[in-house]
FILUM-545099 format. One line per 5 residues: number of its first residue (from 1); their letters; for each residue x, y, z of N, C-alpha, C. Coordinates in steps of 0.02 Angstrom, whole numbers, always signed. Last residue first. Layout:
N
NUM	a	X Y Z X Y Z X Y Z  ... $
END
This chain:
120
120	xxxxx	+545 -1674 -786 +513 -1675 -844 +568 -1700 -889  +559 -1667 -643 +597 -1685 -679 +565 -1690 -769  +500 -1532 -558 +495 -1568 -571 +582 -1586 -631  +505 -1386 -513 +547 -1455 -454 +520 -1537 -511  +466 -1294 -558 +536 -1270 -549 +566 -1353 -542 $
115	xxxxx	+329 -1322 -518 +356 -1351 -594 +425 -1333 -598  +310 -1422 -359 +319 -1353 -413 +351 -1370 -498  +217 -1580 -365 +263 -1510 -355 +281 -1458 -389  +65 -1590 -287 +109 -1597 -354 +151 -1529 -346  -41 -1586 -211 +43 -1619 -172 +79 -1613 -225 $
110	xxxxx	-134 -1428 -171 -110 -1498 -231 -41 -1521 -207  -204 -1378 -37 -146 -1370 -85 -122 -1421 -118  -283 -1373 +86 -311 -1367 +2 -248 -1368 -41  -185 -1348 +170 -221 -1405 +168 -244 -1422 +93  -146 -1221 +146 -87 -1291 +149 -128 -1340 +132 $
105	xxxxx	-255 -1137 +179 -212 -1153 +120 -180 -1183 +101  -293 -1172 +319 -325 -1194 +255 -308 -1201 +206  -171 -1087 +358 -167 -1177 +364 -213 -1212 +327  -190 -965 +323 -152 -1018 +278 -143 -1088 +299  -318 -912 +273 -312 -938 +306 -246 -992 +295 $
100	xxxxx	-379 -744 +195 -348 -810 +177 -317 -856 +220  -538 -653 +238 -456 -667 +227 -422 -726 +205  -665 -632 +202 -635 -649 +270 -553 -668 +260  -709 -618 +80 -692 -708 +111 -678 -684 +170  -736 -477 +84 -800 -515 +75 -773 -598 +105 $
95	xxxxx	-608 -428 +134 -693 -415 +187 -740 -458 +163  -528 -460 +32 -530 -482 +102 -582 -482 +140  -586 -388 -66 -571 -467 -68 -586 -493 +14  -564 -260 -35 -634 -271 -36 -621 -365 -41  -433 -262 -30 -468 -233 +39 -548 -259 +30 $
90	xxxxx	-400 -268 -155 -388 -331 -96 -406 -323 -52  -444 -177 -218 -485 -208 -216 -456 -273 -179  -367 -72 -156 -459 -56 -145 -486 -129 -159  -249 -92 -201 -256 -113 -137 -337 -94 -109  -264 -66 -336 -262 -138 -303 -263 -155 -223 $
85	xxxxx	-301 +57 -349 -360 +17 -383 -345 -64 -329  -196 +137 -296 -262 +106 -255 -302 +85 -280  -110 +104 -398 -81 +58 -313 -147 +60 -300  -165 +134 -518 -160 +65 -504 -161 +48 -439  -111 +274 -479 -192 +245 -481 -189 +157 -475 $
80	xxxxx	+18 +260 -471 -26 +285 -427 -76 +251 -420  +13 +263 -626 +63 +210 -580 +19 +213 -521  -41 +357 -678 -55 +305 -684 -33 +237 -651  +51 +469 -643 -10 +442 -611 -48 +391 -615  +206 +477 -615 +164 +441 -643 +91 +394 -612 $
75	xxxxx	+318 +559 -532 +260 +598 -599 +198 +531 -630  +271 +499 -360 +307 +470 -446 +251 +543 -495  +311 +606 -236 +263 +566 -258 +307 +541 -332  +475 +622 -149 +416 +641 -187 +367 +596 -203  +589 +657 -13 +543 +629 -49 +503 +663 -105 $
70	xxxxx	+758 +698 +14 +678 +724 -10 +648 +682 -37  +893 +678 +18 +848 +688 +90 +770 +701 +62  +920 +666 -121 +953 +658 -69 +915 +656 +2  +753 +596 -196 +823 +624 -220 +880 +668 -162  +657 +504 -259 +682 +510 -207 +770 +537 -238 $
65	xxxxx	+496 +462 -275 +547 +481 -297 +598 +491 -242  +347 +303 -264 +381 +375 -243 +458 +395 -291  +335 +196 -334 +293 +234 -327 +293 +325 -295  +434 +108 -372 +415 +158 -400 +358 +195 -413  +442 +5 -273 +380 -1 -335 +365 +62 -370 $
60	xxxxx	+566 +57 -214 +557 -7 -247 +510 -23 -293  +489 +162 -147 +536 +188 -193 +544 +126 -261  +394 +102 -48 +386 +141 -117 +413 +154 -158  +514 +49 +12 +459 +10 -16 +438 +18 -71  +561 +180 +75 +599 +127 +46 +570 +68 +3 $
55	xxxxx	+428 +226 +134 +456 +249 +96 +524 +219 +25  +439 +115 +258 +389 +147 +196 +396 +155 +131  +559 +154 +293 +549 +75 +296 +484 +71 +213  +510 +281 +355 +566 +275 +316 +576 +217 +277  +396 +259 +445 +407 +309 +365 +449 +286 +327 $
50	xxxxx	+476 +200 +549 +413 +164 +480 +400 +204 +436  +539 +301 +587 +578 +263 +558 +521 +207 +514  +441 +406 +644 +509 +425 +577 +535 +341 +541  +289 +350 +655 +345 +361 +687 +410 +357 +628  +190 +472 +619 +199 +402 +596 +253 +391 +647 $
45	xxxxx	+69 +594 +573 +94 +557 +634 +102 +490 +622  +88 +643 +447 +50 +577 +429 +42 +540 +507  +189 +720 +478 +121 +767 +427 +74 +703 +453  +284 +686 +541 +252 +735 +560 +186 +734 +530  +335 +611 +411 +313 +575 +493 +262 +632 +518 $
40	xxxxx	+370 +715 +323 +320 +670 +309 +287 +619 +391  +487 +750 +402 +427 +789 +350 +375 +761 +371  +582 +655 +403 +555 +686 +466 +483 +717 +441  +601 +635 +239 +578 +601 +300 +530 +624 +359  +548 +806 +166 +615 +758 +195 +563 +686 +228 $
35	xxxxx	+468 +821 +18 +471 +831 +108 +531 +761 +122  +421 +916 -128 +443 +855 -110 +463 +851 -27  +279 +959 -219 +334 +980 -171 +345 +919 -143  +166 +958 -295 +190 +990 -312 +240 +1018 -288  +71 +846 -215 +120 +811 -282 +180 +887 -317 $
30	xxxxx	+6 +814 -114 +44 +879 -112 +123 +855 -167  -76 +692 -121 -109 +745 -106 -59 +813 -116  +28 +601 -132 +6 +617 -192 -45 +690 -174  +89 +622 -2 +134 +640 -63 +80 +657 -115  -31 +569 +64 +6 +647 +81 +47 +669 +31 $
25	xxxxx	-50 +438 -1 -86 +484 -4 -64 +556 +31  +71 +398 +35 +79 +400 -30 +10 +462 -37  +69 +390 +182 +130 +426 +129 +105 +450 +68  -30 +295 +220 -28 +353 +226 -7 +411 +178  +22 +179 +133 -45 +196 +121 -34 +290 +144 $
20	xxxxx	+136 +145 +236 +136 +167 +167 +58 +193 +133  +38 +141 +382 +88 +213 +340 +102 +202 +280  -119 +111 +335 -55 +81 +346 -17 +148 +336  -265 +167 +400 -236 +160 +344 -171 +146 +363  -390 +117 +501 -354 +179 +495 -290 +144 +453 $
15	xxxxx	-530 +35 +433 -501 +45 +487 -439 +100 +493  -677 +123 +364 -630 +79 +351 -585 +107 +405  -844 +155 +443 -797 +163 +390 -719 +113 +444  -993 +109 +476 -908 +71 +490 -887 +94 +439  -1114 +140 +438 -1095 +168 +511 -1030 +141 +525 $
10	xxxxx	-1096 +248 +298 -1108 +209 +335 -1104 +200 +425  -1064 +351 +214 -1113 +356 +253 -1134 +283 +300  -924 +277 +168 -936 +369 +224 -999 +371 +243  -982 +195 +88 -931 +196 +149 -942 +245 +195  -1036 +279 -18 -1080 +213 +31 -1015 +208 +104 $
5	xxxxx	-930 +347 -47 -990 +387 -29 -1017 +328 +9  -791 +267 -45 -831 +270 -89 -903 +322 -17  -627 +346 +10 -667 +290 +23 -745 +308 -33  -457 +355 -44 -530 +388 -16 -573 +327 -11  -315 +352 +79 -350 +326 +22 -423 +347 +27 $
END
């Protein structure tokens, strides 16, 4: 994923990217050819089988293609763009609260029950 110019000149760029993260940016970077599994491990040094786990993910948010042994990126860039609009900006969420704490979360949590659970 790219990072903004203030990032890169800083003295902490961002920590080293998840393999789905990886993938998608090697796929979308080489959108004009599709790579087996093994492929893609290699390219992204991943280990084959979190590629694969990956990849399976992507497929689910139709973000990748996938047609017998070959991956691809989605023809839809707009799809794309979204993934790193959202994961740029939960990345930026997170750094500014510090993350979400879920025993804080329990705590802060209204005792009223789900609306699935009520009797109305």
């Amino acid at each position: 994923m790219p990072v903004s110019i203030d990032e890169f000149e800083s003295d902490e760029l961002p920590s080293e990217q998840s393999v789905p993260s990886q993938v998608v940016a090697f796929l979308h970077s080489h959108a004009n050819k599709a790579f087996t599994r093994g492929e893609i491990a290699m390219e992204v040094d991943a280990n084959p089988n979190a590629v694969g786990t990956a990849l399976s993910r992507l497929k689910n948010r139709s973000l990748v293609r996938h047609r017998g042994n070959y991956w691809a990126i989605t023809d839809d860039d707009e799809r794309v763009q979204s993934a790193y609009d959202l994961a740029a900006a939960t990345a930026r969420l997170e750094a500014e609260d510090g993350g979400i704490d879920p025993g804080a979360w329990e705590e802060a949590a209204p005792d009223e029950p789900h609306p699935s659970e009520r009797d109305d």
